[in-house]
C-alpha positions as CSV (number, residue, x, y, z in Angstrom):
1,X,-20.4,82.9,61.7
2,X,-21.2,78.7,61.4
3,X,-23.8,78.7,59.4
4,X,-27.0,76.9,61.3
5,X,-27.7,73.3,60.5
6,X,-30.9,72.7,62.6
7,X,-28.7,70.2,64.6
8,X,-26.5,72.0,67.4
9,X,-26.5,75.7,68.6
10,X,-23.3,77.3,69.9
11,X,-23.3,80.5,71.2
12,X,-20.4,83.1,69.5
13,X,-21.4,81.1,66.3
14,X,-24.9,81.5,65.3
15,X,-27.5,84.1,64.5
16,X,-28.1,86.0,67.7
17,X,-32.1,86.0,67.0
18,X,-31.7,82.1,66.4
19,X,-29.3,82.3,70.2
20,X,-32.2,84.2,71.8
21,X,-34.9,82.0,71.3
22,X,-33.2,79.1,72.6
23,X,-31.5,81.8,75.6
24,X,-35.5,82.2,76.2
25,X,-36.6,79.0,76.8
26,X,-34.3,78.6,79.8
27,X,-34.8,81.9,81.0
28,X,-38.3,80.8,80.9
29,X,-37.5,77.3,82.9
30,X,-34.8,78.5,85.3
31,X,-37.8,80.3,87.4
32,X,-38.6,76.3,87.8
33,X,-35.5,75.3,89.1
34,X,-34.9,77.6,92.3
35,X,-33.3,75.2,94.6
36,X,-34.0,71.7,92.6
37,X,-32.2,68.8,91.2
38,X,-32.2,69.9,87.4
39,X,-31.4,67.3,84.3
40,X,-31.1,69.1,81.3
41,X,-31.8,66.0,78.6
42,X,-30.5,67.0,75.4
43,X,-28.1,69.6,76.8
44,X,-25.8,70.2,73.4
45,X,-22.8,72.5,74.3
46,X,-24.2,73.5,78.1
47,X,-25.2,76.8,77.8
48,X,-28.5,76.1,79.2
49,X,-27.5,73.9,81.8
50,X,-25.1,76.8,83.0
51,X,-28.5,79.1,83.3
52,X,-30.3,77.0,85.0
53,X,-27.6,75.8,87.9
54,X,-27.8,79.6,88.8
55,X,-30.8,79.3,90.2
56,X,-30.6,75.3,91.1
57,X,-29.4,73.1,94.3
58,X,-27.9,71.1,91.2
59,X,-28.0,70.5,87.7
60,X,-27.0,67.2,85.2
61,X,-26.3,67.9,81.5
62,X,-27.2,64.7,79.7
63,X,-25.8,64.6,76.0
64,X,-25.0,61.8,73.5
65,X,-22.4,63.6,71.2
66,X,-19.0,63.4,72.8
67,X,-18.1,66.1,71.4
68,X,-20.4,68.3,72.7
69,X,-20.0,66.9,76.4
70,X,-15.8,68.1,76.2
71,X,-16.7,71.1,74.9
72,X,-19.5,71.9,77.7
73,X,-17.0,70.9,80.4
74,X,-14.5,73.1,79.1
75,X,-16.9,76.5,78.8
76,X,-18.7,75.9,81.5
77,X,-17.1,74.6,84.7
78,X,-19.8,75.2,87.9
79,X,-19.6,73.4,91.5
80,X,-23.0,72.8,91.1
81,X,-23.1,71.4,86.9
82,X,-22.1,68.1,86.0
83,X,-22.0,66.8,82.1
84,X,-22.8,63.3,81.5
85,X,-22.5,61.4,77.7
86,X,-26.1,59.6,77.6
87,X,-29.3,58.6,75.8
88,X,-32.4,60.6,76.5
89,X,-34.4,57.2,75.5
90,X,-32.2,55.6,78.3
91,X,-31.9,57.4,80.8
92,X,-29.3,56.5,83.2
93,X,-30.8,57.4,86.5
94,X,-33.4,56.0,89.3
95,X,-36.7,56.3,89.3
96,X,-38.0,59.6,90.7
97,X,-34.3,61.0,91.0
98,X,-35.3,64.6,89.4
99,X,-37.5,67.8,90.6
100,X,-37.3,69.2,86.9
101,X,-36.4,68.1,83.8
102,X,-36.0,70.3,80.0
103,X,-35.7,68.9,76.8
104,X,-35.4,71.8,74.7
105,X,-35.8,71.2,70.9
106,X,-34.7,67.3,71.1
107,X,-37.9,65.3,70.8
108,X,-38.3,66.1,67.3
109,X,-34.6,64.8,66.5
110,X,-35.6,61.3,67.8
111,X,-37.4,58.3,65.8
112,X,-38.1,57.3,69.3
113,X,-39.4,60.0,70.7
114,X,-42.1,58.6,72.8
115,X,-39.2,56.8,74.7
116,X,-38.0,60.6,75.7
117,X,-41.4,61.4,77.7
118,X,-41.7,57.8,79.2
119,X,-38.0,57.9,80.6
120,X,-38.8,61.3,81.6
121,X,-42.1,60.3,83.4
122,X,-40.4,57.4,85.1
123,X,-37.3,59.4,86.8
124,X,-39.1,62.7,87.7
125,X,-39.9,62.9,91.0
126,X,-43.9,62.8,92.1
127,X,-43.9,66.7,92.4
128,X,-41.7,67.1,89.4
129,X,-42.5,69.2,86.0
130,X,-41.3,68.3,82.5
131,X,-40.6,71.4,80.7
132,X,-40.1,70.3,76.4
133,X,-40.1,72.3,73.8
134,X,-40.5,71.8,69.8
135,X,-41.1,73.7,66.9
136,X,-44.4,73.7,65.2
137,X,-44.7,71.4,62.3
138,X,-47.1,73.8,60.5
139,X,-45.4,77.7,61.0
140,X,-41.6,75.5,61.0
141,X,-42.4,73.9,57.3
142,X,-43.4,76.8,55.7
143,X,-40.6,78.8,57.0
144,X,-38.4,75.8,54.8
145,X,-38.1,75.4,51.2
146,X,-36.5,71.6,52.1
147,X,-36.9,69.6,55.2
148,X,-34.5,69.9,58.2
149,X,-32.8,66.9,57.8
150,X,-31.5,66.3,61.2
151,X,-35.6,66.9,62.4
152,X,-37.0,62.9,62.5
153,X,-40.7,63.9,63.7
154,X,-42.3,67.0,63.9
155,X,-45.5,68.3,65.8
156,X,-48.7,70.8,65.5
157,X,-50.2,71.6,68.3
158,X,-52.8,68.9,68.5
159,X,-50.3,66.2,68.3
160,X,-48.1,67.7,70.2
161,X,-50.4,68.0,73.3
162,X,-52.3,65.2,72.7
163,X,-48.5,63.0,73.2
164,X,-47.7,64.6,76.1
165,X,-50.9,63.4,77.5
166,X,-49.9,59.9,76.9
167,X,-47.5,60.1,79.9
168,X,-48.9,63.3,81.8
169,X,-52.3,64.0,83.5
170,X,-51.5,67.9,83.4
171,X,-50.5,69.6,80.7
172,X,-50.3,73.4,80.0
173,X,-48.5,74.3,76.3
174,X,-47.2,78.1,76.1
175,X,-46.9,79.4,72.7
176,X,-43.1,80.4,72.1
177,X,-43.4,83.5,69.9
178,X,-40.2,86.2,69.1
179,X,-41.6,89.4,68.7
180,X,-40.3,93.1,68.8
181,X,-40.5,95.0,71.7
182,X,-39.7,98.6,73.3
183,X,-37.8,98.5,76.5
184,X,-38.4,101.4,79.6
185,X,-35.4,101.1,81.9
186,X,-34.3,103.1,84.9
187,X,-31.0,103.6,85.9
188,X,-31.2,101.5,89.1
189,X,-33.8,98.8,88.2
190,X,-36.3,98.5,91.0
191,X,-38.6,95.5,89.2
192,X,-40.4,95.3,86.2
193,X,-43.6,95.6,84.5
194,X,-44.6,94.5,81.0
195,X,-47.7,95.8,79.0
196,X,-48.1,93.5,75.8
197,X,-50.7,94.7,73.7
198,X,-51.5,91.1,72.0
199,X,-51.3,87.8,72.9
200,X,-51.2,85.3,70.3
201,X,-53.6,83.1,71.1
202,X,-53.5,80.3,68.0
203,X,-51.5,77.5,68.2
204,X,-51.0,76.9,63.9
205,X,-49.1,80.0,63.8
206,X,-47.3,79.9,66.7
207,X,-43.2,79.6,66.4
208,X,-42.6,77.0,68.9
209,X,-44.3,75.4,71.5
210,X,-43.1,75.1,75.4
211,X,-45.1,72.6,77.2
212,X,-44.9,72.3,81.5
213,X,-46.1,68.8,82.2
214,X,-46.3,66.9,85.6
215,X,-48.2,64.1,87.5
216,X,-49.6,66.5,89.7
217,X,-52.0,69.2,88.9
218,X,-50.3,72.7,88.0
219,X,-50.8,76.1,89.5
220,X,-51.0,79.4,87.7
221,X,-49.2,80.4,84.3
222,X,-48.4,83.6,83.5
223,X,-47.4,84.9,80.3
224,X,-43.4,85.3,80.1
225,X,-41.7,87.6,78.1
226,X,-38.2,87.6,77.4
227,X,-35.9,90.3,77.0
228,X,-32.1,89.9,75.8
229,X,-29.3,92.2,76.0
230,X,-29.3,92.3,72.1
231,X,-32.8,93.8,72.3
232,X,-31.4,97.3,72.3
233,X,-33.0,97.1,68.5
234,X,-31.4,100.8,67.6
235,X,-27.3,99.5,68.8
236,X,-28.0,96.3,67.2
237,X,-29.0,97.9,63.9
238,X,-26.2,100.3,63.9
239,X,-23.8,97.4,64.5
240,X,-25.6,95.4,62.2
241,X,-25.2,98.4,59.3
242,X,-21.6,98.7,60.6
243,X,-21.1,94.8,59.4
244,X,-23.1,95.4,56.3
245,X,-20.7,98.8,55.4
246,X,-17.7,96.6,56.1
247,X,-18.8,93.2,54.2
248,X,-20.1,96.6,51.3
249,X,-16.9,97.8,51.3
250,X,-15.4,94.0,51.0
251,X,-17.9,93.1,48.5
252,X,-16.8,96.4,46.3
253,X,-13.3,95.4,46.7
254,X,-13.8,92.0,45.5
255,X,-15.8,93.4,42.5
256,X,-13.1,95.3,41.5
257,X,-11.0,92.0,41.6
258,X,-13.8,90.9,39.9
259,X,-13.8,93.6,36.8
260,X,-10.4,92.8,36.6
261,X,-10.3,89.0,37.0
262,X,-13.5,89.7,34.1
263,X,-11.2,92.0,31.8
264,X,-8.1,89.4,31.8
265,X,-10.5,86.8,31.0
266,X,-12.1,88.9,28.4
267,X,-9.2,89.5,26.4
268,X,-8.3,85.6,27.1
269,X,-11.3,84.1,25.6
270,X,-10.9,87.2,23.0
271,X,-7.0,85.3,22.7
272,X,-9.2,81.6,22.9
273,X,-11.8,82.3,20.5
274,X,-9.5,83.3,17.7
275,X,-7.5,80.4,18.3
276,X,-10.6,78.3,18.7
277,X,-11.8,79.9,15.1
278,X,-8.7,78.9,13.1
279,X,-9.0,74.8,15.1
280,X,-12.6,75.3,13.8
281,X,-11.6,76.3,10.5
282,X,-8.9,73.7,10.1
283,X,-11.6,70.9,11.7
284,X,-14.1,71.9,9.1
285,X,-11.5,71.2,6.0
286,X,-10.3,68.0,8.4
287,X,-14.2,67.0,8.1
288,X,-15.1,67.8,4.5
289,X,-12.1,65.8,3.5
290,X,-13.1,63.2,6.0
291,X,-16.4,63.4,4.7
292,X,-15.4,62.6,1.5
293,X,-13.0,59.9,2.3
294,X,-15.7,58.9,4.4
295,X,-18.5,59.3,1.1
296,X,-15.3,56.8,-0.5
297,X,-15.2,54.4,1.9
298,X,-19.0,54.3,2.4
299,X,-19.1,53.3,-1.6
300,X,-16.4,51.2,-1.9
301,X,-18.2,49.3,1.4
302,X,-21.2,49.1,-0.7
303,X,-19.2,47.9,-3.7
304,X,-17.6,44.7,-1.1
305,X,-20.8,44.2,0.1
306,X,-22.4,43.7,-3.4
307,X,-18.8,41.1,-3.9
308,X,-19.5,39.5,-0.7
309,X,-23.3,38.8,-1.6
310,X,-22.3,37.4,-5.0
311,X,-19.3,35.5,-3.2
312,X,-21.8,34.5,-0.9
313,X,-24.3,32.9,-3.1
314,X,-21.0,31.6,-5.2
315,X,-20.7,29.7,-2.0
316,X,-23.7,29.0,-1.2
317,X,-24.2,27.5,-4.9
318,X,-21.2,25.7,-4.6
319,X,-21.9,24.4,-1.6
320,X,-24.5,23.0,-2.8
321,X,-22.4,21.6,-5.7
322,X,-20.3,20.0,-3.4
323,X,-22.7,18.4,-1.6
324,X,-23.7,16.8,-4.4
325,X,-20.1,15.4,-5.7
326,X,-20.5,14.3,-1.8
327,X,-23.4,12.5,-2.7
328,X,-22.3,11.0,-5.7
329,X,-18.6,10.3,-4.3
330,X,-20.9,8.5,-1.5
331,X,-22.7,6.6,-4.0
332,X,-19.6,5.5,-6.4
333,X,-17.4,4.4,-3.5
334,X,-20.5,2.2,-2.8
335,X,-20.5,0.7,-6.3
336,X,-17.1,0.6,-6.4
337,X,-16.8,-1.3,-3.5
338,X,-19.5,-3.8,-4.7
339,X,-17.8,-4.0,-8.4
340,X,-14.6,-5.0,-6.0
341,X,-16.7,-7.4,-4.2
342,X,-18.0,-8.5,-7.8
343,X,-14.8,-8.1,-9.4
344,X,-13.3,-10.4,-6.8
345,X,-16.3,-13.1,-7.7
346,X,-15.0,-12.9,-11.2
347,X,-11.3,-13.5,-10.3
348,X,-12.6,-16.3,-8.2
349,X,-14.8,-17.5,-11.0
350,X,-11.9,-17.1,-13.7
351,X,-9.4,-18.7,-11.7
352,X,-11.6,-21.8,-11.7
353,X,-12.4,-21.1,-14.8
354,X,-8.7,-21.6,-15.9
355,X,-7.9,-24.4,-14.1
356,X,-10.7,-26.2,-15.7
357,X,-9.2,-25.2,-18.6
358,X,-5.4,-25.7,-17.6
359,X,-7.5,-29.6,-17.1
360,X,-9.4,-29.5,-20.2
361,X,-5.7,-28.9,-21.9
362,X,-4.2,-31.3,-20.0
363,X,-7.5,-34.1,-20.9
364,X,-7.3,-32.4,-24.8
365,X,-3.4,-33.4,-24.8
366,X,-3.8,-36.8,-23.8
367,X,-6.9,-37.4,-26.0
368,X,-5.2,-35.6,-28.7
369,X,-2.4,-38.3,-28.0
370,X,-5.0,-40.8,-27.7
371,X,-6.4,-39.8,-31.4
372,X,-3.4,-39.7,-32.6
373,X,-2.9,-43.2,-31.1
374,X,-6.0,-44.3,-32.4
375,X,-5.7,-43.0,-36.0
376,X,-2.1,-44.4,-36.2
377,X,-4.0,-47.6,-35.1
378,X,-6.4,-47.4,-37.1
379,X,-4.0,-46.4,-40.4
380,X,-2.7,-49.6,-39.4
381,X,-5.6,-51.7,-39.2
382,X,-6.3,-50.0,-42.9
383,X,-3.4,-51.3,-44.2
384,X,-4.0,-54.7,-42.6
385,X,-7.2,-54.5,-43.9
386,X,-5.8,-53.4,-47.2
387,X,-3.5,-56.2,-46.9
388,X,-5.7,-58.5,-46.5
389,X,-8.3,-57.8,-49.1
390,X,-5.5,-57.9,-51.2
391,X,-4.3,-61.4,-50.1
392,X,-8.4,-61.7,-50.2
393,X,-8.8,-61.2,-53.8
394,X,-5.6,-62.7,-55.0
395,X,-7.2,-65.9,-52.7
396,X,-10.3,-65.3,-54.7
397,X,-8.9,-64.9,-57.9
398,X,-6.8,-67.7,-58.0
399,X,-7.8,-71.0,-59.4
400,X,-7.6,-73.5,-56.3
401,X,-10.4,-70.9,-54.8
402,X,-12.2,-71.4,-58.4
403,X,-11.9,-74.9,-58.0
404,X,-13.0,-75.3,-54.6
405,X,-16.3,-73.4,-55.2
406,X,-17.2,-75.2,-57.6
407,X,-16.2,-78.3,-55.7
408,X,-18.5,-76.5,-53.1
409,X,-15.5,-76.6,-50.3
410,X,-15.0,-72.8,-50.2
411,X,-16.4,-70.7,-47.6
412,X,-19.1,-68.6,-48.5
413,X,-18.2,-64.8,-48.5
């Protein structure tokens, strides 16, 4: 059985109470649609659509999942039923074109759900009835641990009626309720009667809620009950306990696969957890001497870091050193280029310095020649002089100079 997702009910494949409600809600509309043009809006796989064109002049199955619209022509081929793909907030026929219309448990799948009452307003005919349904907010959440998520909006009863109201002067809500029930039946039916004991009368914990709405004003309203053909309560139970002996009887054989799947297992984690002691054994001597390589390691990392802090204020101290040799590189290629600039001066100074002297020489040699010149002249005039104070005196000393002093004819010295 599929289990039920809150989005799409197919008959053969869901809960038969969860079938039954949805079975009832047509029942409940098909005494509506005696001889009228039906549009079943929402119409999933087309069971419902099928129960109401009994009854019908014609019926139109309106559904938006493709899927669902092959699947309803194939089950349920009728001259009288017709499937079309289409949007309930779009509806694709004229104004007034409908005497009934149900939308059973599809407003509260829409984000737009006001759109579904307004496009069902505008193509029912003047005389026409809406007939909607949708679980109630309050009993549905509780029934839930998580929200359906294929439900967009739900209702209470308030809001519920109070929407419908938008779009419909006359509105009568029925409260949808599945209850157990005891069944009287002749052999050759001849009508029915029903006697129900209670009628729950408050809408916060009612099930669901089945509204008739239409532009005109509506007549009675009975109360409608139901009754499947899986309400025989006793055959169903004895079919149900039939399913639960066999699914019993299929749950004991798969526990006995089970013990034995259990003992296999048993005796392989027995096999695994002697083999996992001996890895643990050999990890733990893997990791004691680990730790100790790694207690090694950590000390001899201590030891580098203690040589890389020295090295790094060696570095750092001799960076500074060199800076400094920097500095005083900077400063004696600055004096050695001025001592070159001064040494230079020098040169240029001593080279005129020698060529005045290479001149001075030159002068000195030809003064020294001059001197020597001079003094040989001079040597010279000494021995004229000599000569001649020697021819002086001998002038002097001889007797004609005598006698011409005295005569007074001599020069005077």
């Amino acid at each position: 059985m599929t289990p039920f997702t809150g989005e799409r009910v197919i008959p053969g494949e869901v809960d038969v109470d969860l079938l039954n409600e949805h079975l009832a809600r047509y029942a409940f509309a098909a005494r509506l649609s005696r001889g009228k043009l039906v549009l079943d809006a929402g119409c999933g796989v087309g069971y419902g659509s099928a129960r109401l064109a009994i009854p019908a002049r014609r019926v139109i199955g309106l559904e938006l999942a493709a899927d669902a619209v092959a699947m309803a022509h194939d089950r349920y081929a009728l001259p009288n039923l017709q499937f079309l793909q289409g949007d309930c907030r779009a509806l694709p026929f004229p104004d007034g074109s409908f005497d009934l219309i149900t939308a059973f448990e599809v407003i509260e799948h829409l984000h737009e759900w006001d759109r579904l009452l307004s496009e069902s307003r505008r193509v029912l005919a003047a005389w026409g009835a809406l007939v909607v349904s949708t679980p109630n907010r309050l009993y549905y959440t509780e029934q839930r641990p998580t929200p359906n998520p294929f439900h967009a909006h739900e209702f209470d009863y308030a809001e519920f009626r109070s929407a419908l109201q938008q779009h419909f002067p006359h509105v009568r809500i029925f409260l949808e309720n599945h209850t157990a029930s005891v069944v009287f039946a002749p052999t050759e039916p001849s009508g029915v009667e029903t006697a129900i004991e209670h009628l729950a009368d408050d809408p916060d914990g009612a099930h669901f809620f089945v509204a008739v709405c239409s532009p005109r004003p509506l007549h009675g309203g009975p109360a409608f009950v139901f009754v499947p053909q899986s309400a025989n309560v006793l055959r169903e139970r004895e079919h149900h306990i039939a399913l639960l002996e066999g699914e019993l009887d299929q749950k004991n054989r798969w526990l006995e696969e089970s013990k034995q799947a259990l003992h296999e297992l048993h005796q392989r984690y027995q096999a695994l957890e002697a083999e996992a002691t001996q890895v643990i054994h050999s990890l733990e001597e893997e990791n004691a001497t680990k730790t100790a390589w790694n207690h090694q390691t950590q000390e001899e990392l201590d030891r580098l870091k203690a040589v890389l802090e020295s090295l790094r204020a060696e570095f750092d101290e001799r960076s500074r050193w060199a800076m400094q040799l920097e500095a005083e590189r900077s400063e004696m290629e600055a004096n050695y280029q001025r001592l070159g600039e001064a040494e230079e001066n020098v040169r240029q100074d001593l080279k005129a310095c020698v060529d005045q002297l290479h001149a001075t020489e030159a002068e000195l040699e030809s003064r020294t020649t001059w001197a020597q010149n001079l003094e040989q002249e001079v040597n010279n005039l000494r021995q004229r002089l000599a000569d001649l104070t020697a021819s002086l005196t001998g002038i002097l000393q001889s007797p004609g100079y005598r006698v011409a002093k005295r005569l007074g004819l001599s020069p005077k010295p």
